[in-house]
C-alpha positions in Angstrom: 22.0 63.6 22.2 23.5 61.9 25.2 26.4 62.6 27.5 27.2 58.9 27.2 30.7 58.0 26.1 32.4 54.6 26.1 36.0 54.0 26.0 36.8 52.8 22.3 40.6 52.3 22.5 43.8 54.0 24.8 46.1 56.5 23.3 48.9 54.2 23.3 46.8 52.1 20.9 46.5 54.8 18.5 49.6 57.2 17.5 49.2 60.2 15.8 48.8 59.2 11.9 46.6 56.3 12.9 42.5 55.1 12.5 40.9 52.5 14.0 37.5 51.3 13.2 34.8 50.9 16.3 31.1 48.6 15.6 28.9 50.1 17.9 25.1 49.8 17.5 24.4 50.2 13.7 27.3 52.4 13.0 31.3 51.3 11.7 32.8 54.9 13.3 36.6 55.4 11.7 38.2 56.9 14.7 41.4 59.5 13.1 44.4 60.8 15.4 45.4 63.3 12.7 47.9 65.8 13.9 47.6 65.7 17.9 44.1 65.9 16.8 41.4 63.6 17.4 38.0 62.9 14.9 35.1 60.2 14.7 33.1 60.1 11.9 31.0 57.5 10.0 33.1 54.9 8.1 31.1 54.5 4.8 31.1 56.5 1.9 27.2 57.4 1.3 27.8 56.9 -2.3 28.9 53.2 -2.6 29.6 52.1 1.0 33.4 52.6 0.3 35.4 51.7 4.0 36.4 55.6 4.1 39.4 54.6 6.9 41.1 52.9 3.4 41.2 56.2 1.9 43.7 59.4 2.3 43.5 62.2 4.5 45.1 65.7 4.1 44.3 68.7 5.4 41.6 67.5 7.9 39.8 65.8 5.1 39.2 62.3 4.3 39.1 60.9 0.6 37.2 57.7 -0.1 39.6 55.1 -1.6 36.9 53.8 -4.2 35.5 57.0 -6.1 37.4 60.6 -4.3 34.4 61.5 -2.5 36.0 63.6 0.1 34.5 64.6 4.0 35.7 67.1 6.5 37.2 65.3 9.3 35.6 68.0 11.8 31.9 68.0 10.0 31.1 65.0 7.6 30.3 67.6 5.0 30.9 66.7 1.7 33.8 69.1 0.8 33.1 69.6 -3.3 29.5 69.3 -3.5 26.7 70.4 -1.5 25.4 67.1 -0.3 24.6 65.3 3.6 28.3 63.8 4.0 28.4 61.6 6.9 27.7 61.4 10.3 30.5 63.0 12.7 30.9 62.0 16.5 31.5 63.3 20.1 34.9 62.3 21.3 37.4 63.0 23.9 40.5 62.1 25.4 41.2 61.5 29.0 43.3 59.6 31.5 44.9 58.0 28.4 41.8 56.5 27.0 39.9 57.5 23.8 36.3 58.1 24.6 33.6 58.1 22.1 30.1 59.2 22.3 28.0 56.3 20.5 24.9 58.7 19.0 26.0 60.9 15.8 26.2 64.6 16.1 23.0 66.7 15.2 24.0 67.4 11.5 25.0 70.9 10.8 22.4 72.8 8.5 23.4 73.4 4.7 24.3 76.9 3.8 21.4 78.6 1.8 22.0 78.8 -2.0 23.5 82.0 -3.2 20.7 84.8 -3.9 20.4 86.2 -7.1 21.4 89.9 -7.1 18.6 92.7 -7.8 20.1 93.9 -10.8 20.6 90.2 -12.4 17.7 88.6 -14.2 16.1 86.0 -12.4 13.2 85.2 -14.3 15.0 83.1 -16.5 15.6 86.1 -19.0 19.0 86.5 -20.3 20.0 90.0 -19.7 20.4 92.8 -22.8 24.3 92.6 -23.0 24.2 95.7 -25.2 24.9 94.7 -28.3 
């Protein structure tokens, strides 16, 4: 990852409520002002290559306006599933200028799966219920 960040748009340009959609290299990044808060993440939906700044957001989330696949706004995680998501990126605000960091975020590493508890059967064996 780089330090590199190139000025994508001013504040004044984008209110709070707003996205804007950047082509830089290879990627369409939909850039959110959500809340006095500022995201960048990947503009299509893995699934069907939906424009994700079409869809809805609530609650820091992003839902894709073709099939409700939704993404967290701060990670590109998938938020019902356990899958990728999308690339997120670097950002920042200063002197009144929206700067974004062209190269995607390292992405974060999935949770492991839940372990099975020692008293539970895990060999595939359903477990005596007693009667």
């Amino acid at each position: 990852m780089t330090d590199e960040f190139m000025t994508v748009a001013t504040v004044e340009e984008m209110p709070n409520g707003t996205v804007r959609v950047v082509r830089i290299g290879s990627y369409d990044i939909a850039i959110y002002h959500i809340d006095d808060e500022w995201y960048a993440i990947d503009n299509i939906c893995p699934h069907a290559g939906a424009p994700l700044d079409e869809g809805w957001v609530n609650d820091k989330t992003v839902t894709c306006p073709w099939h409700a696949w939704c993404f967290s706004l701060e990670t590109g995680r998938m938020t019902m599933w356990d899958m990728e998501g999308v690339d997120t990126f670097d950002l920042h605000v200063a002197d009144g200028n929206v700067k974004l960091n062209p190269h995607p975020r390292p992405k974060p590493v999935a949770e492991p799966a839940a372990e099975v508890n020692a008293g539970e059967a895990s060999s595939g064996e359903v477990p005596d219920s007693g009667t």
